[in-house]
Structure formats: structure tokens, C-alpha cells
N, C-alpha and C positions, 0 to 999 in steps of 0.2 A: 481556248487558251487557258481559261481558266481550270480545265479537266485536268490539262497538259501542267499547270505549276503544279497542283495535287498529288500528279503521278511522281513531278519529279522530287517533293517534297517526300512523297511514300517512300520513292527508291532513295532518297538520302539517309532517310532514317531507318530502313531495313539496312543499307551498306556499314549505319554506324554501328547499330545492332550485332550485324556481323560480326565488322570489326571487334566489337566489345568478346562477344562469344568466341573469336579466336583467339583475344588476348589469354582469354582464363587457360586455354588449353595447353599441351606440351609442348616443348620446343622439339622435340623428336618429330611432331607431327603436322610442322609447321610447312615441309613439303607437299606432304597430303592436301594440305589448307589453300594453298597458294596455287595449288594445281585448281581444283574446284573455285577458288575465288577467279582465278583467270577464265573458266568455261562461264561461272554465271556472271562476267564482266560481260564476256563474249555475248552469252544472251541477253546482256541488259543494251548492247551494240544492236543488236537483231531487234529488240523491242522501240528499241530508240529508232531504231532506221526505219520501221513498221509504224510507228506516232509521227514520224516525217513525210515519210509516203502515205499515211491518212491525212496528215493535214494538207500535205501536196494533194491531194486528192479531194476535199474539203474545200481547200480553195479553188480548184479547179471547179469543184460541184457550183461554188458559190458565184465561181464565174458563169459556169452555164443557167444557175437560177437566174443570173442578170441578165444572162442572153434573151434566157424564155421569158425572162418579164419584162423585156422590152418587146420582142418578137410577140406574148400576149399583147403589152399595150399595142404595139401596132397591131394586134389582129382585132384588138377591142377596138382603137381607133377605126379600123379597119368593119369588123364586121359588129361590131358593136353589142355581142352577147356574150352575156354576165356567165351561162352555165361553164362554157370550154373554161375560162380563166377559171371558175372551181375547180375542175377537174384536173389544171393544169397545176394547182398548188397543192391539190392532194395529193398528186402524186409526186409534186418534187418535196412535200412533206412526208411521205411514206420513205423517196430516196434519203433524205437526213436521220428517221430515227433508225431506217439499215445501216448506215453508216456510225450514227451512232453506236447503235444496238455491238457492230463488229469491235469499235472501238472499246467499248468496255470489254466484251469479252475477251480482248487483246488484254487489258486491264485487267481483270479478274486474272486471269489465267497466270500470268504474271506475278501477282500478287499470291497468289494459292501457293506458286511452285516456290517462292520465295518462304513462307511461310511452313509449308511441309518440308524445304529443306531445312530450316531453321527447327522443326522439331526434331526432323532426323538425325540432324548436329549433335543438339540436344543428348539423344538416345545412345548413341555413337561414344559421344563424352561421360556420358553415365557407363556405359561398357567400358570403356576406357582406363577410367576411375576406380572400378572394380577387378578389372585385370593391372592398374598398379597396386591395389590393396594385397589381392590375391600372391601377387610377387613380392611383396613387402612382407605379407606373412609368409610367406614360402624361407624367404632368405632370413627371418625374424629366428624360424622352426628349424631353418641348416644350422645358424649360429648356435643354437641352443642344445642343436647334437653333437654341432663339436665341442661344444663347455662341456658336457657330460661325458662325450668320449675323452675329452683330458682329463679330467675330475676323473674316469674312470681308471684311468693309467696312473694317474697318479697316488690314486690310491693302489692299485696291485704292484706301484714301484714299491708303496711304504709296504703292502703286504710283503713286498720281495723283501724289503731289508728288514723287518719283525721277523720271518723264515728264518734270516740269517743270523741275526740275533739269539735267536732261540737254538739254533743247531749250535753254534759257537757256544751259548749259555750251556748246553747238553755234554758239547765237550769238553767243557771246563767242571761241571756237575761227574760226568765220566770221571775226569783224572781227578779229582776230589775223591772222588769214593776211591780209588784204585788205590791212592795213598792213604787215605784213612783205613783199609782193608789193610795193606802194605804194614802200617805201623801195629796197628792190630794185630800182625801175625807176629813181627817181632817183639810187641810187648806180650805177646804169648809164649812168646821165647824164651824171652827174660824172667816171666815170673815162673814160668817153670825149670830152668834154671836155678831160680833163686828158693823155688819148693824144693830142689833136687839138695840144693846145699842146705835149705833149713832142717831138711829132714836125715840128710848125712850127720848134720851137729846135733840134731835133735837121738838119732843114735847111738851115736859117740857119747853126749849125754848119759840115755838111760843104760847103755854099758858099762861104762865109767861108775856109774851109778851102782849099779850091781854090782862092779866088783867090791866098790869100795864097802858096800852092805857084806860081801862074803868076806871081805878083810877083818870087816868091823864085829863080825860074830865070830870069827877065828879068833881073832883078838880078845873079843869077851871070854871065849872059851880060855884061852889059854892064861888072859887074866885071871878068870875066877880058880884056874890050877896052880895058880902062881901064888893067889890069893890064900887058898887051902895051905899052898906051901909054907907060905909066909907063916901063916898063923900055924902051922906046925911049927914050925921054926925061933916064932913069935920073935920077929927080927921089930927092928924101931921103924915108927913113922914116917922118921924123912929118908930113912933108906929105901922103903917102900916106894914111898913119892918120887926116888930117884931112880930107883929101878922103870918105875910104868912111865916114867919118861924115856928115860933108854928105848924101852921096849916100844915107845909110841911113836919115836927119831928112827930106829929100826925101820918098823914097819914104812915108814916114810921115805925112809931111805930104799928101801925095796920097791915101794910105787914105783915113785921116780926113779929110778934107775941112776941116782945119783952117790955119788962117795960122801959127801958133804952135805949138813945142814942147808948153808946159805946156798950152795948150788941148788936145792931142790927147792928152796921159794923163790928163790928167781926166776925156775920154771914156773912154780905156782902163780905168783903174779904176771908174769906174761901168757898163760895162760887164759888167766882171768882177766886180760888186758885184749885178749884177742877174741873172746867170748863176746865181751863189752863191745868190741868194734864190729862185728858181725852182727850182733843185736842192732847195734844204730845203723848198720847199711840195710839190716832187714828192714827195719823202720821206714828208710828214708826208698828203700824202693817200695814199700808200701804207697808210701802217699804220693811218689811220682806213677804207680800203677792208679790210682784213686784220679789223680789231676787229669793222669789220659782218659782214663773212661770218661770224666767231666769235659775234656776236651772234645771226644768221641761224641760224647750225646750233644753237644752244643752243634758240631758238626752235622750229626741228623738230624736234627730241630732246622737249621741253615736250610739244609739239602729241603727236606720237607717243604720253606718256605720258600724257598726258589722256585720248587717245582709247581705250590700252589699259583706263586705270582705267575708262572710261565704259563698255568691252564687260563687261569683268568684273562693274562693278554690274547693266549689263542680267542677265547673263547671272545673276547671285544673284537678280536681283528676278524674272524668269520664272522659274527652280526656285523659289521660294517661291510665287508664283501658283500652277505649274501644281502644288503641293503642296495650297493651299489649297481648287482646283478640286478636287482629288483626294480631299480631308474634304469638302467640302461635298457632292459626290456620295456618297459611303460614306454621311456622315448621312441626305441627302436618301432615297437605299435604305432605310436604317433606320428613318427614319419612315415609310416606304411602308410597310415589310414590317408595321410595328407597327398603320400603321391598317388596316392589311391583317387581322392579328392580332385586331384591337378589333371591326373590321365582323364579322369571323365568330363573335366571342366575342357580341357584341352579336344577332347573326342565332341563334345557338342557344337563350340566353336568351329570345329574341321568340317562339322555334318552341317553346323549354319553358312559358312563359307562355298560348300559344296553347291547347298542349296541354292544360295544367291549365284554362284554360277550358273544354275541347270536354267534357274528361275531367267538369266542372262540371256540364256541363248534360245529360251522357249519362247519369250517375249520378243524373239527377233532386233533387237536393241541395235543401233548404229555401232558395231565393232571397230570402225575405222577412227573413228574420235579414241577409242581406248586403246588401239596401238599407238596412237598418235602423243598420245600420253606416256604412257609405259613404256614408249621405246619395243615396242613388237610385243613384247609378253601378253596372254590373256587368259592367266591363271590368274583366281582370287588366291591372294594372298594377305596376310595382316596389314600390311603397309594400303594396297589400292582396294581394299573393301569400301570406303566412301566414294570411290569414284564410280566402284559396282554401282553402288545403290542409288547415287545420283542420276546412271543412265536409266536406272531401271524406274527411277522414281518421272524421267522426264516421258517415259515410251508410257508409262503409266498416265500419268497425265493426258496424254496424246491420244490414248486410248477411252479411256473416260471423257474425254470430249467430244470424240466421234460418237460413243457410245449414246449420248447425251444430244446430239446434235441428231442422229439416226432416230432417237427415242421421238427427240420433237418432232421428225418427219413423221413416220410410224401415226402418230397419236393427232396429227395436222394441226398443231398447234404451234405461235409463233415460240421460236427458238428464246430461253430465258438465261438467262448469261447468270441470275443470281442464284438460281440450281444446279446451273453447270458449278459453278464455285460452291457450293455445299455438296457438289459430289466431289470434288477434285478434295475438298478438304475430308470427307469421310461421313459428313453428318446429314441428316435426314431431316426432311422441310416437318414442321411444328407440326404435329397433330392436333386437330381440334378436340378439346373434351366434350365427349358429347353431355347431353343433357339427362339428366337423370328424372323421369314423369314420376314423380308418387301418385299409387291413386289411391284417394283418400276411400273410406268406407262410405257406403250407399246404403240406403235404408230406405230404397224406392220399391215401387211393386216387382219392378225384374230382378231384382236382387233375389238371390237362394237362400234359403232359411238357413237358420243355426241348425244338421246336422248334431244327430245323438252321438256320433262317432268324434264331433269336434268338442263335446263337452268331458268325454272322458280322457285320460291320459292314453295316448299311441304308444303303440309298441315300435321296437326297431323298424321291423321290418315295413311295417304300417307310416314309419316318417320317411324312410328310404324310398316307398314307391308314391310318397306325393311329393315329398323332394321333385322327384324325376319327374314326376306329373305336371309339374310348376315350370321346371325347367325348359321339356319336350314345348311345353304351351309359348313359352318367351321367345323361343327358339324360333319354331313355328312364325309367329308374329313378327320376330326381325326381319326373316329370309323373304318373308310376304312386303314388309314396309322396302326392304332393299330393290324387292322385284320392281316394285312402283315405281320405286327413285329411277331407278334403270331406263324402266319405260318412260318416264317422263325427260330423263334425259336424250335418249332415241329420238324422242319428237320432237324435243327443242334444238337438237344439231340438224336432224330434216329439215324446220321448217326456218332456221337458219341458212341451212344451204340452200334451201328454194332463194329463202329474197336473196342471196349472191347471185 
């Protein structure tokens, strides 16, 4: 009874254990969970029912112990010898530690598969963990190509509107010049024009000029015969004076084409009033020719720095493009590389899945518990992969116990329920360390001298073949000391099985 609290103490606390281990897990996979916790409910029903029928069984024994040791005391009463009642409690003591011996192994066995599914859990949630991380970074790595891919649009949007900026700047830079050109051809216009009239007056001028020079030496000439005349004459001074005025109103009168005096300086000074006026519009189209060309150069100075500004923006918005081209490529790689990543993470899981099927149905596994489950399917899939591994973990068991049970037959040794459970769990009974002999230096008659060859220093090859020499000699010695042990165990199972 007391085995029996223990077990059921084990299985309360492996259930809460459980429990706990399913708590941390996902709620996605809480189907999965509930399916297997209802199959190892089911088995813990089947071990429970197996501890009921041993103790029904136990009590049963215990009843017929009481039979036979009343049935002994009657036969001792009876025939009164002490050897049969030994014989009669060794053996119903052989039947208790068999029934023992099954019960634990019911126990062990129990306890293993609980314990190995608990690591398997374990491993399972560890993959699990890794495939949400995996997916986390996956959707981490989508999110961040579509930031890139907006970021990328949205810069070839501003590239699109600096394009249009800059064409529109181009066409307005165009008509600029066109009318700067434009005005330029008609201030080309003008000033030649205004050469054409400077130089018409300037003509008129030195015409004017000459004649008035051929007048003015006619004139002398015909003064200085007037002159002659006079002083032949020898007329008075202010008649004289009056005369080369006449003569000088004449001549004046004959320029001008006038009858009168005052007529002919009236031409004179409007003359010399429209000379004066022509002079100040020469003037004044000078220095409106002087303001356009300063207009002109200000204008291609303008032009000039538009068109630097316009390189420089080009020149910022391609280094920014072929920057952008430059991330978008790096991402574009790194999503490669990632689904690249995914496909082979995804292709191992398909080959492990695979596996655990092939591995399913080579192990002959109970198929009808997994339809029973699945509803008919009996493809591994993501979702009933622990239900794979639970059948497979249980045929395993099942097989390693035979395995273990066949081994004790095999080797005629009584069956050990605490090896069974160090195979069922995977590990290997403790090896003893052997003993390590020094043997110390002898300096007896049988001992072999010190060797001329051990006082000098050995060459390679000279250490390599007493190495070996050393080694062959150990070797030698083990396989001899093993032979022994052998033989010596040969004759102690003989001459055991004799006194059986």
C-alpha cells in the first residue's frame, strides 16, 4: 500500500508538472495538448487498473499464503517436519518478489514513459519557440521591405516632381532666353537705326561743313578784291564795315534760301534747336542701349545660376536615387537570402516530418488510436506531429522492454526492472573505474640493467618503436588477465549450476 501512495503521489506530481508545462505553451496548440493528455489520462486508467489487479492479485496471493500456512500448519501438525514448511515459504517468497519484481516494473515503465514524454514536450516547445521566432523574424523582415518599398516610392514620387520642376524650370529658362534674344535683336534694331541717323546727321554735318568752308574762302577771296578795291578807292572805314556786312547778310541770305534777315535765323536757331534735340535722344538711347546690355548680363548671370542650381539639385536627387537603389537591392538580397533561409528551414522540417512518418509505420505503431484521434487522417502534419512521436515514443518503449526482457532470458539472469528503466530512459549502468597498478622500480637480481641505449637520448624512430613495444606488452597482458576472468567466470556459472 505503501508503494501504491508513492506511485500515486509520483503520478500527481508528474500531472501537475504537466500541467505546469502546458500552461507555458500556446493556446493554438492547446488541441494537440488535450488530445495527448487524454491518451496518457487513458494510460495512467490502464496502469491504475494494472495496480488494482496486482493488488487484487496480492490479495489474492495473500490469501492463498494463508491457505498454505494453515494447510503447512496442518501438515506440520500433521506430519511434523520442519524441511516441507521451508520449502513451502521459499517458494511462496520467490512468488511475492515476482510479483513484486512485475509491479515495479509496471512502475518503472510508467514512470520512464512519463518522464520521456516530458522531455519530448520539452524538445517539441523548444522547436516550437523557434518556429514562432523564425515567423516573427520572417514578418519583422516583410514589414521592413515594405518600409523600404514606400520609402522607395516615395522618393521616385519627389524624384518624379524635381523632374518636373526642373523641365518647367527649363521652360521658363527657354522663354527667358527667347526674349532676352528677342529684345536683343530689336535693341539691335534700334541702335542701328539710331547709327543710321547719327551718321545721316553726322553727314549733313561735315557737308554743311564744307560748303560753309567753300563759302567762307569765296568769301575771303572776294573780300580781300573788295578789299584791294576799297583801298584803290580808299573809301572810309565805316563804309567798309557796312559794306562786308551787306556782303556777309548776302552770303547768308543765299545759304538759307531766305529773303530776310530774321527769316534766316529763325532757320538758324531751329536748326540748332533740332541738332541739340537729336544730340539728347542720341544720348538718352545710349544709355537705354548701356541699361539693356546691364539688363542682358544680369539676365545671364540669372540664367547661369539657375542652371548651376538646377545641376546641383540633379546631381542631390541621383545620389539620393542611386542610394535608394542601393537599400532597395541590400533588402531585396535579404529577403532572398531569408526566403532562402525559410525554404531550407521549411524543407528539413518536411524531411523530419517525413521521417517521423516512415519511422511510424516501420515501427508497426497502433494506427487505429491515430485515426481515432485525427478523425481518419494519417499524414504528419504540423498540428499531430506529437501525437506521431507519442505513438512512436510508446512502440519504442514497448520494444525496449521486450528487448531487455529477451536480453535477461538470453544471459539467464533474473529480469532487473532498474536497467529496464536506464534503457527506457537512454542511459547506461555506471561503469566501474578500473584500477590503475603503478609498478614501482625494482632494483632486485631480475631486474635488467640500465641499457647504453637508455642513457643516451632516442631518436624518433627509436621512441615510436618502444612506444609500440610498451604498448603491444600491455595489451598482450590485458587480453591474458581478461582471458582468466572469463575462465574463471565459466567455472563459477558451472559449478553454480551443478549445486542447482
Amino acid at each position: 500500500m505503501a508503494e501504491v501512495k508513492r506511485l500515486e503521489k509520483e503520478n500527481e506530481d508528474l500531472l501537475r508538472r504537466q500541467a505546469v508545462a502546458e500552461a507555458r505553451s500556446n493556446m493554438k496548440q492547446e488541441k494537440v495538448k488535450s488530445d495527448t493528455l487524454r491518451s496518457l489520462l487513458g494510460q495512467r486508467d490502464e496502469v491504475e487498473q494494472q495496480i488494482i489487479q496486482e493488488k487484487k492479485r496480492i490479495a489474492q496471493l495473500d490469501k492463498e499464503i494463508q491457505s498454505w500456512q494453515k494447510q503447512l500448519a496442518e501438515r506440520k501438525q500433521m506430519a511434523g517436519s520442519e524441511t516441507l514448511i521451508q520449502e513451502q515459504k521459499a517458494h511462496l517468497q520467490k512468488r511475492i518478489e515476482t510479483v513484486e519484481n512485475q509491479l515495479d516494473k509496471a512502475s518503472s515503465e510508467f514512470s520512464s514513459q512519463l518522464v520521456l514524454n516530458s522531455q519530448l514536450r520539452e524538445d517539441l516547445e523548444i522547436l516550437r519557440v523557434g518556429h514562432d521566432r523564425f515567423e516573427l523574424l520572417y514578418k519583422q523582415l516583410e514589414m521592413e521591405l515594405l518600409n523600404t518599398r514606400k520609402a522607395i516610392g516615395a522618393i521616385i514620387s519627389t524624384s518624379s516632381a524635381a523632374y518636373d520642376a526642373r523641365d518647367e524650370a527649363q521652360a521658363r529658362l527657354s522663354q527667358l532666353q527667347e526674349k532676352a534674344a528677342k529684345d536683343r535683336r530689336q535693341h539691335e534694331t534700334e541702335v542701328k537705326e539710331l547709327d543710321r541717323i547719327l551718321d545721316n546727321d553726322r553727314r549733313m554735318s561735315e557737308f554743311i561743313a564744307i560748303k560753309l568752308q567753300e563759302r567762307v574762302l569765296t568769301e575771303e577771296a572776294l573780300r580781300a578784291k573788295k578789299k584791294k578795291d576799297e583801298e584803290r578807292k580808299r573809301k572810309d572805314p565805316e563804309e567798309e564795315l557796312f559794306e562786308s556786312y551787306n556782303v556777309a547778310m548776302d552770303k547768308i541770305l543765299e545759304i538759307t534760301d531766305s529773303a530776310h534777315l530774321n527769316v534766316a535765323l529763325n532757320k538758324y536757331i531751329k536748326g540748332e534747336e533740332d541738332n541739340f534735340a537729336q544730340f539728347n535722344y542720341v544720348n538718352e538711347q545710349n544709355n537705354q542701349k548701356e541699361q539693356l546690355w546691364e539688363h542682358i548680363s544680369e539676365l545671364c548671370r540669372e540664367i547661369e545660376e539657375v542652371r548651376k542650381q538646377e545641376n546641383q539639385k540633379e546631381m542631390e536627387q541621383l545620389s539620393r536615387l542611386q542610394e535608394a537603389e542601393a537599400q532597395q537591392e541590400e533588402i531585396v538580397k535579404q529577403g532572398n537570402q531569408t526566403a532562402l533561409k525559410l525554404k531550407a528551414i521549411q524543407k528539413i522540417w518536411d524531411q523530419f516530418k517525413n521521417a517521423i512518418e516512415s519511422l511510424f509505420w516501420k515501427l508497426q505503431c497502433d494506427h487505429s488510436a491515430l485515426e481515432n484521434m485525427l478523425g481518419g487522417t494519417t499524414t504528419a502534419r504540423d498540428e499531430n506531429v506529437a501525437i506521431y512521436l507519442g505513438l512512436i515514443e510508446q512502440k519504442a518503449n514497448d520494444l525496449l522492454t521486450m528487448y531487455s526482457f529477451s536480453l535477461a532470458e538470453e544471459q539467464d539472469r533474473p529480469y532487473d526492472t532498474v536497467e529496464t528503466a536506464q534503457l527506457l530512459l537512454g542511459q547506461t549502468p555506471e561503469t566501474r573505474p578500473q584500477p590503475i597498478h603503478l609498478r614501482p622500480p625494482t632494483a632486485g637480481p631480475g631486474h635488467e640493467p640500465i641499457a647504453e641505449e637508455d642513457q643516451r637520448p632516442l631518436t624518433h624512430e627509436e621512441l615510436k618503436e618502444k612506444v609500440l613495444k610498451d604498448v603491444l606488452s600491455k595489451a598482450g597482458a590485458l587480453s591474458l588477465k581478461k582471458h582468466l576472468h572469463s575462465e574463471a567466470a565459466t567455472i563459477h556459472s558451472g559449478s553454480a549450476a551443478s549445486k542447482k
